[in-house]
Each structure stands twice: as structure tokens, then as C-alpha cells.
C-alpha positions as CSV (number, residue, x, y, z in Angstrom):
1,X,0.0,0.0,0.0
2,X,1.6,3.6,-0.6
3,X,1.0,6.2,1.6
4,X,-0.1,8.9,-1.1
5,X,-3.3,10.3,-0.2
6,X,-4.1,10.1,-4.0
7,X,-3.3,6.7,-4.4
8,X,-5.3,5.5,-1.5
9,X,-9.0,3.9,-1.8
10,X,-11.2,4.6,1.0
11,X,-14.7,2.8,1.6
12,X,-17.3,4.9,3.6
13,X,-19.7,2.9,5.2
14,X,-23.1,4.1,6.9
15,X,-26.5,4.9,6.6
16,X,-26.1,8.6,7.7
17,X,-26.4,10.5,4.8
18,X,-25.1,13.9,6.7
19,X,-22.4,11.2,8.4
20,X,-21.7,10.4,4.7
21,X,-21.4,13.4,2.8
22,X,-19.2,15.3,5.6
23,X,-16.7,12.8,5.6
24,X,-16.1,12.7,2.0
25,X,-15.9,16.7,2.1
26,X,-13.3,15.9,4.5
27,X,-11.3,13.1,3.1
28,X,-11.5,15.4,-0.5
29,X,-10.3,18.1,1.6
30,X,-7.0,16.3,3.0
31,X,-6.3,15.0,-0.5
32,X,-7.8,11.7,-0.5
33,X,-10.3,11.7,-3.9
34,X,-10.5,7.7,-4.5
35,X,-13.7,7.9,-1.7
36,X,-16.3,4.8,-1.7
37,X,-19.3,4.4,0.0
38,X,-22.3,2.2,0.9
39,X,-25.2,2.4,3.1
40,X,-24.3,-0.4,5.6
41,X,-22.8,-3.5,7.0
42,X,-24.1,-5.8,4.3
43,X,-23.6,-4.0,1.5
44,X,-20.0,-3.4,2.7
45,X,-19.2,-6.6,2.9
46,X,-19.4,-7.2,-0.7
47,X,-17.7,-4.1,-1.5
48,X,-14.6,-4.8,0.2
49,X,-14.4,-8.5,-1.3
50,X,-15.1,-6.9,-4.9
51,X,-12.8,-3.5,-4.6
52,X,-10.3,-4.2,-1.4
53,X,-10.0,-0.8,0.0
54,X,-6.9,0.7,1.7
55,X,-8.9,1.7,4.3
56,X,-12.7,1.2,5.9
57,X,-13.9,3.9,7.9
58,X,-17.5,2.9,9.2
59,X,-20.7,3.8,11.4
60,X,-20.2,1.7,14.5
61,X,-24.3,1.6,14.9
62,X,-25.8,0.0,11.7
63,X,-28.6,-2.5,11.1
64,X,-28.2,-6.0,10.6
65,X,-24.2,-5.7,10.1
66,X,-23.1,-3.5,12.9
67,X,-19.3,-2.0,12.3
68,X,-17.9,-4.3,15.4
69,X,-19.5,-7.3,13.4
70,X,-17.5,-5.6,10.2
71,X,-14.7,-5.1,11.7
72,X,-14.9,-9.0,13.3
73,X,-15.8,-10.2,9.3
74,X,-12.9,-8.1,7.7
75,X,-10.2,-10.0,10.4
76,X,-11.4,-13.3,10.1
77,X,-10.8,-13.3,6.0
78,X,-7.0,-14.2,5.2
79,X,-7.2,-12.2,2.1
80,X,-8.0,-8.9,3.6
81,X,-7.4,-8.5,7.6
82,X,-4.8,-6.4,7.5
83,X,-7.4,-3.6,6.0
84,X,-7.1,-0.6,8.2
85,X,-10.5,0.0,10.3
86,X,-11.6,3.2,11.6
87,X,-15.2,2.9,13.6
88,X,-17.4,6.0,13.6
89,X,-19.7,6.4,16.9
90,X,-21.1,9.7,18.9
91,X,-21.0,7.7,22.0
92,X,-18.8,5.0,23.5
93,X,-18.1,3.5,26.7
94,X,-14.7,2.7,27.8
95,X,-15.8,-1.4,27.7
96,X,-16.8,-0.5,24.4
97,X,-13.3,0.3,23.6
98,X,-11.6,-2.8,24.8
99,X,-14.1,-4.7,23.1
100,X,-13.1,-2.6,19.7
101,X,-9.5,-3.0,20.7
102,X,-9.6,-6.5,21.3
103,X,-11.0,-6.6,17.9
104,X,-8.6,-5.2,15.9
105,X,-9.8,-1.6,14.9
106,X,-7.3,0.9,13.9
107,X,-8.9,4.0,15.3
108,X,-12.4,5.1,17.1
109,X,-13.8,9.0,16.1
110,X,-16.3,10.4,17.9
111,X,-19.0,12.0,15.9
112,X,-19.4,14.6,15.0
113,X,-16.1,14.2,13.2
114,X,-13.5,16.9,13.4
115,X,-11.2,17.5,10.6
116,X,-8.2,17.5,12.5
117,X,-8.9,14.5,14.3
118,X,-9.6,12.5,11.2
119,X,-6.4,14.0,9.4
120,X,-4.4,13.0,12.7
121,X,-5.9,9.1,12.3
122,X,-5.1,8.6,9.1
123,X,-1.4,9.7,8.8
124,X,-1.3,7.3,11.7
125,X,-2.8,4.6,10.2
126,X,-0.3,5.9,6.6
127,X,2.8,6.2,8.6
128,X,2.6,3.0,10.6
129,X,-0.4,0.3,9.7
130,X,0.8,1.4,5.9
131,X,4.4,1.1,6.3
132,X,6.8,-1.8,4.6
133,X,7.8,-2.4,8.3
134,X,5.1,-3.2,9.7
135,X,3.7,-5.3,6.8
136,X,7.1,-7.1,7.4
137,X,6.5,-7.2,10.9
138,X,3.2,-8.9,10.5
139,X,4.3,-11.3,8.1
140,X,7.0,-12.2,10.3
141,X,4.2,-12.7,13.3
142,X,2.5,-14.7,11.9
143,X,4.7,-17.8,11.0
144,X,5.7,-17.3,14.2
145,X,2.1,-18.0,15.4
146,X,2.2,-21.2,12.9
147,X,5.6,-22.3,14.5
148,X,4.2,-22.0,17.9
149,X,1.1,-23.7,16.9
150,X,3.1,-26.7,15.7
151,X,5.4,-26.2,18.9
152,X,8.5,-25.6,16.8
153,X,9.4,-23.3,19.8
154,X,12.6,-22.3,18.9
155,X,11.8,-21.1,15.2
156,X,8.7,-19.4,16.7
157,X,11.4,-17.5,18.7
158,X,13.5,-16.8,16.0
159,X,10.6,-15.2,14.2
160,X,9.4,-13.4,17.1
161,X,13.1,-11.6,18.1
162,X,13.2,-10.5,14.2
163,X,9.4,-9.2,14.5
164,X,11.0,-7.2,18.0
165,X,13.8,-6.0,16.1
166,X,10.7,-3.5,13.7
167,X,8.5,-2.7,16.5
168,X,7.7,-3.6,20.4
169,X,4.5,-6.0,20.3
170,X,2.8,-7.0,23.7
171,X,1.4,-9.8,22.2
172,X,5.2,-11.0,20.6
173,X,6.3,-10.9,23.9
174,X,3.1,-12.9,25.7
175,X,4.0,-15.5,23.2
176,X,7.8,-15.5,24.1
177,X,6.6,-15.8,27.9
178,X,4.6,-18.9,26.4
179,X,7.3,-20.7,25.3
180,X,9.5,-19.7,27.8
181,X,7.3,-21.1,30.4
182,X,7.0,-24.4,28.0
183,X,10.5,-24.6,28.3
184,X,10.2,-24.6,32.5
185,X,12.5,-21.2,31.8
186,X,10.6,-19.0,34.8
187,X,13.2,-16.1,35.5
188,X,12.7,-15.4,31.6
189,X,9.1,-16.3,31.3
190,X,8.2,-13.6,33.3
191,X,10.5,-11.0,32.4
192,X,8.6,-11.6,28.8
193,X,5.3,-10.8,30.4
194,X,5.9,-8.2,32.2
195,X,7.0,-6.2,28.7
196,X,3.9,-7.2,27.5
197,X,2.3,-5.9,30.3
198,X,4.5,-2.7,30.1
199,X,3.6,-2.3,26.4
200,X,-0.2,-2.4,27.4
201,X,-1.2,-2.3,30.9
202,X,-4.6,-4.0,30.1
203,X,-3.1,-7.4,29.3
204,X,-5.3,-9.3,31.5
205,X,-4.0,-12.5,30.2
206,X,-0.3,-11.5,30.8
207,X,-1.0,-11.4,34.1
208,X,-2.9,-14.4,34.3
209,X,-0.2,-16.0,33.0
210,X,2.3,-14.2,35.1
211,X,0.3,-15.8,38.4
212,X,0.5,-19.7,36.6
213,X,4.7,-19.3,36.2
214,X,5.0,-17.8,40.0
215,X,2.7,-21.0,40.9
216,X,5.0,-23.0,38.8
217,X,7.8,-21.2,41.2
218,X,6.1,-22.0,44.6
219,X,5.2,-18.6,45.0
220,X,1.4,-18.3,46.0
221,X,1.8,-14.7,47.3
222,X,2.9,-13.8,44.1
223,X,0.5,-15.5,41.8
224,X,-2.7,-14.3,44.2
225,X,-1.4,-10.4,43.3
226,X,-1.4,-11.1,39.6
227,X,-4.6,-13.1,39.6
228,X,-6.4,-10.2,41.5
229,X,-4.7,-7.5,38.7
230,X,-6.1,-10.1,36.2
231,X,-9.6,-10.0,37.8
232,X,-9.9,-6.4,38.0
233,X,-9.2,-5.9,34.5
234,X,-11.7,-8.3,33.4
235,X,-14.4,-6.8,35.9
236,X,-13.7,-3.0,34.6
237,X,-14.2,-4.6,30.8
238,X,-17.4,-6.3,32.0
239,X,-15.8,-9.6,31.3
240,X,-18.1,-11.2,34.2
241,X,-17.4,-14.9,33.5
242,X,-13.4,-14.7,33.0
243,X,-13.4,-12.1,36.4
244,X,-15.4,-14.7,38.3
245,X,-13.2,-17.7,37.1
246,X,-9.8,-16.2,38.6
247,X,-11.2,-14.9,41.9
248,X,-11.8,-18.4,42.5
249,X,-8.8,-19.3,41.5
250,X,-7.5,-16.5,43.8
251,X,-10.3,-17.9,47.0
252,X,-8.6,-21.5,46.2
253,X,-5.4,-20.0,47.1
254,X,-6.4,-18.1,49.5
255,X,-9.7,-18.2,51.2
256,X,-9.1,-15.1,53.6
257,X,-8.5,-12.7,50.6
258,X,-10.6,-9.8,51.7
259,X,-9.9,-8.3,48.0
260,X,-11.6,-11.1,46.2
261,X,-14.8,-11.0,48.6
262,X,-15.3,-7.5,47.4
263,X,-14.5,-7.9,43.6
264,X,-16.7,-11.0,43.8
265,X,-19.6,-8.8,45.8
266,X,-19.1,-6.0,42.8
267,X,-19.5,-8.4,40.3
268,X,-22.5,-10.0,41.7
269,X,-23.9,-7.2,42.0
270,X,-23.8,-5.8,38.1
271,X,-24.9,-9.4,37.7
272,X,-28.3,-8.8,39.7
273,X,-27.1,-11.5,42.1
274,X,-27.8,-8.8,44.8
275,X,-28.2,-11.5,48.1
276,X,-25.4,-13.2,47.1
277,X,-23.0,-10.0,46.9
278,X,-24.5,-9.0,50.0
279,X,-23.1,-12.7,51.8
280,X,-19.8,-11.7,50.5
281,X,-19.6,-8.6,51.5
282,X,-20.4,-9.8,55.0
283,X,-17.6,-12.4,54.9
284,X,-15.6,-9.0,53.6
285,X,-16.1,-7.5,56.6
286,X,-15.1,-10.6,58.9
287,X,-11.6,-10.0,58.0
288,X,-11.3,-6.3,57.1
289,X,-14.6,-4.7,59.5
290,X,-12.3,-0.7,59.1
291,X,-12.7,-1.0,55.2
292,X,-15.3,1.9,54.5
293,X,-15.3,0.8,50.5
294,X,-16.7,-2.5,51.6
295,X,-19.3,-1.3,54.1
296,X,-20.1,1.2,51.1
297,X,-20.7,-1.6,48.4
298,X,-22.8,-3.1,50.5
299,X,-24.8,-0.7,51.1
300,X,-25.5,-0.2,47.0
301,X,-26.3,-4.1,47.1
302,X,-29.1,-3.3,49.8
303,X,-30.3,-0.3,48.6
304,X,-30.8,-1.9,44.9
305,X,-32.8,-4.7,46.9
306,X,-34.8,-2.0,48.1
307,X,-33.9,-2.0,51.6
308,X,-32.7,1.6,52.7
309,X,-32.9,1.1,55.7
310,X,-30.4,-1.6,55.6
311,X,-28.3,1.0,53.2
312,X,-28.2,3.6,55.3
313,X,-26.9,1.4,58.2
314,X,-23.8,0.7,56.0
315,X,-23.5,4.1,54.7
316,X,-23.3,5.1,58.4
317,X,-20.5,3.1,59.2
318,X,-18.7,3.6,56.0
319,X,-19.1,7.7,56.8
320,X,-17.8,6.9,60.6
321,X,-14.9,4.8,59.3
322,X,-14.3,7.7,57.0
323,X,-15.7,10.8,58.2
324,X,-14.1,12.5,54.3
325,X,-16.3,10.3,52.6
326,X,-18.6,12.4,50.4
327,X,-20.5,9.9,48.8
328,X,-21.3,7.8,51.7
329,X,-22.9,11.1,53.3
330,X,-24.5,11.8,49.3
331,X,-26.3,8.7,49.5
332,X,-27.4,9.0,53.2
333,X,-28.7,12.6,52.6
334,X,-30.8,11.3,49.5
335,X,-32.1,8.0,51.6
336,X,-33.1,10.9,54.7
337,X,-34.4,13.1,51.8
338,X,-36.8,10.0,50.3
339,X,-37.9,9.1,53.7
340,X,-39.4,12.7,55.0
341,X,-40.9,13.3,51.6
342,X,-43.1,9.4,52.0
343,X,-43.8,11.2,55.9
């Protein structure tokens, strides 16, 4: 691909016709005239097979074909997954873009579009997604991934130090910390996955595998902290069933980890399991009764069972605990306010 404005094919894809026209002013505008478009997901779909753009830039919110379930389709086909994606929403949620990250896109805008933003993207995407060295780099990834498949470790590695050699990779170096770990070598296992986790400090499954190799090393201490930073990064990404899974790893390691009782009370919680966060938020408190956050969480899980009463009694102690804590005294002013308005 050449990183000539003029020589680049873009495909526009939405059914916003203001979305649609703006965006082509825009890429005109900035020099880019070879400008596609069609009205959604489906439609899209066979555009790309038929006229391989350099780059898709789509609504995230479409019928039928959504962009996510674009962007999914375009890196699951061989013959075109290394097509840059940009997604095109007016609102996101940070889960939202993990999820889109986890996926593959290139770049998010938030609508509506500013010019400068969209220039900024794409000399991104033209300087690095578009460069020789990273199509090298990529190339070079991925018979690594086919050596490691096969376990040919040692040829995966030699693929994977000459990928390091064009650009730092978290996921290069998670794979390294895989065969390392094969290979029973601990000292450089880890060292692996902590650049991985250095490179992106959201690499839950870094640190999951972090906690197996200090296991592996008779370290429970150590694998429990990295376990719990592995939980917590699946519970903020709303990854309820992968958070659950390794706080009971962490309970089977140890059962007196006040930490888990209250990750596993919050995530019961968004789950609607509200009694059952509430039991663990008691068995919290057993260990820890001078943790105001705990008292606090609670207190949600009671009030969202309709029970202020019950609330406010753990609100209380939260604020006496911590007399600086605002919200605690928020939500017990609101309960006091709701009850003399019933009187």
C-alpha cells in the first residue's frame, strides 16, 4: 500500500447521509479523492471482497451488520485482515473500547467528526499500519504463530526476536513468555510478560499467565497479586465470567483474601445476584470490619434490593470509618431526603 493520499482507496460505510457526505468533504479536503461508500454493513461486505479498500472507515451503529460485526468479518478473512478499520460512533463506553480494541480496529472518532482529528488518524494509520515495516512485521508474526502452533518453539522465537527487532509488540512478547514457560525457563518467562504488560497495561491475560509461572515457582503470594490484577481488569471490561473464574482461583489459594470477597460482591452485583454479593460482602467485613469501601458496596447491594434502611446502616458506618467520605454522606442525605418526603 503507498501512503499517497491520491493513491489511497477509501470505503465509507453508513447509513447517515449527513455522516456520509461530511466525511467525503473531509477526506477530498485532506487530498484523499479515491472515496467509496455504501449504506451499511451488508452492502459493505461485498464491497470490500469486490474492490479491497486501503482503508474502511465505518458507522459503529448500523442495522443487521453492525461495524464491530464488520470489523470482526474483515479479520477473520486471510485475504484482507490487514485492512485498516476506523469505527465511527457519537457515543462510547470505555468497555466498548476494549471490546473494539480486542478486535482489531485501527482508530475510534467520535461523531461529529473533526477534521483534524480525522487527518491526525489517518497519517497514523499511513505512517505505521501502511508502512513496509510493519507489513514485514506482520508477516514475520505470523509464522511465528504457525511455529508456535506446531510447537516448533525455537523457530517461533527466531521469528518473534526479528518481529522485536521492527516494532515492540505486547502480544510477541506474551507468546515468548509462552514458550518460555514451555521450556520450564521461569526467570525469563516472566521477564517476557511483564513487557507485554509494560507495552499495554490491560493485558489481563499477561497477568494471568504471570500468576501460573510464580505457581509454577512455589510462589502463591505472588500468583494471588497477579490473579487479582487479572480479575480487576476483566471486571472494569465487564468480562463477568473470565473475572469470576480467577477470583476463584485466587479464594482456592487463598480463602481469607478480603480483595476477592469485594471484587466477587461487585460483580455479583452488576450481575443482579444482589443477596449473594451482599453474603460476601459480609464475609468482607469478617476480615477487614475498618474497610469503609466494603461497608459502602454493601450498602449499594441493599439499597438496589430496596432495603434503605439496611443502606443507610452501612453508609453510616462507612461515613464513621471515614468521616471525608462524600458519597457515603451523598447517599445517606438522598435516603433521609426520600424518607421525609413518603412522611
Amino acid at each position: 500500500m503507498a501512503a499517497n493520499p491520491l493513491e489511497i482507496k477509501i470505503l465509507l460505510v453508513g447509513p447517515n447521509f449527513v455522516y456520509q457526505k461530511t466525511l467525503r468533504h473531509m477526506l477530498h479536503s485532506l487530498g484523499f479523492e479515491d472515496v467509496d461508500q455504501t449504506k451499511d454493513g451488508a452492502y459493505a461486505w461485498e464491497a470490500i471482497k469486490r474492490i479491497r479498500p486501503d482503508i474502511v472507515i465505518s458507522q459503529w451503529h448500523m442495522p443487521e451488520i453492525t461495524g464491530m460485526a464488520l470489523l470482526k468479518l474483515i479479520r477473520a478473512d486471510d485475504a484482507i485482515c490487514d485492512t485498516p478499520v476506523i469505527l465511527c460512533t457519537d457515543e462510547i463506553t470505555k468497555p466498548d473500547v476494549v471490546k473494539a480494541g480486542e478486535a482489531g480496529v485501527n482508530a475510534i472518532l467520535i461523531e461529529p467528526v473533526e477534521i483534524d482529528n480525522l487527518e491526525s488518524k489517518m497519517r497514523i494509520i499511513m505512517e505505521f499500519e501502511m508502512s513496509p515495516g510493519t507489513r514485514e512485521a506482520k508477516a514475520l508474526m505470523a509464522k511465528g504463530d504457525l511455529y508456535l502452533k506446531e510447537e516448533r518453539f525455537e523457530s517461533a522465537l527466531r521469528e518473534y526476536e526479528k518481529v522485536l527487532e521492527i516494532l515492540e509488540s505486547a502480544e510477541v512478547y506474551y507468546n515468548i513468555g509462552y514458550i518460555k514457560t514451555a521450556k520450564g525457563e521461569y526467570d525469563e518467562a516472566l521477564a517476557a510478560f511483564r513487557k507485554a504488560t509494560q507495552i499495554n497495561q490491560m493485558f489481563a491475560k499477561a497477568y494471568k499467565a504471570m500468576a501460573e509461572v510464580y505457581l509454577r515457582m512455589g510462589r502463591k503470594d505472588m500468583a494471588e497479586k497477579y490473579l487479582q490484577m487479572a480479575g480487576e481488569i476483566f471486571l472494569e471490561r465487564e468480562m463477568h465470567e473470565s473475572a469470576e473464574s480467577i477470583f476463584n482461583e485466587i479464594l482456592k489459594l487463598n480463602p481469607d483474601t478480603i480483595n476477592v470477597y469485594n471484587s466477587l460482591g461487585i460483580l455479583y452485583r452488576r450481575q443482579n445476584r444482589l443477596e449473594d454479593s451482599i453474603k460476601l460482602y459480609e464475609k468482607a467485613i469478617k476480615i477487614n470490619p475498618t474497610d469503609e469501601n466494603i461497608h459502602f458496596n454493601m450498602g449499594r447491594a441493599y439499597l438496589e434490593l430496596d432495603n434503605p434502611h439496611m443502606a443507610k446502616k452501612c453508609f453510616i458506618k462507612a461515613l464513621k470509618i471515614n468521616p471525608n467520605f462524600d458519597t457515603a454522606k451523598g447517599m445517606i442525605d438522598a435516603i433521609e431526603s426520600a424518607e421525609k418526603s413518603v412522611t
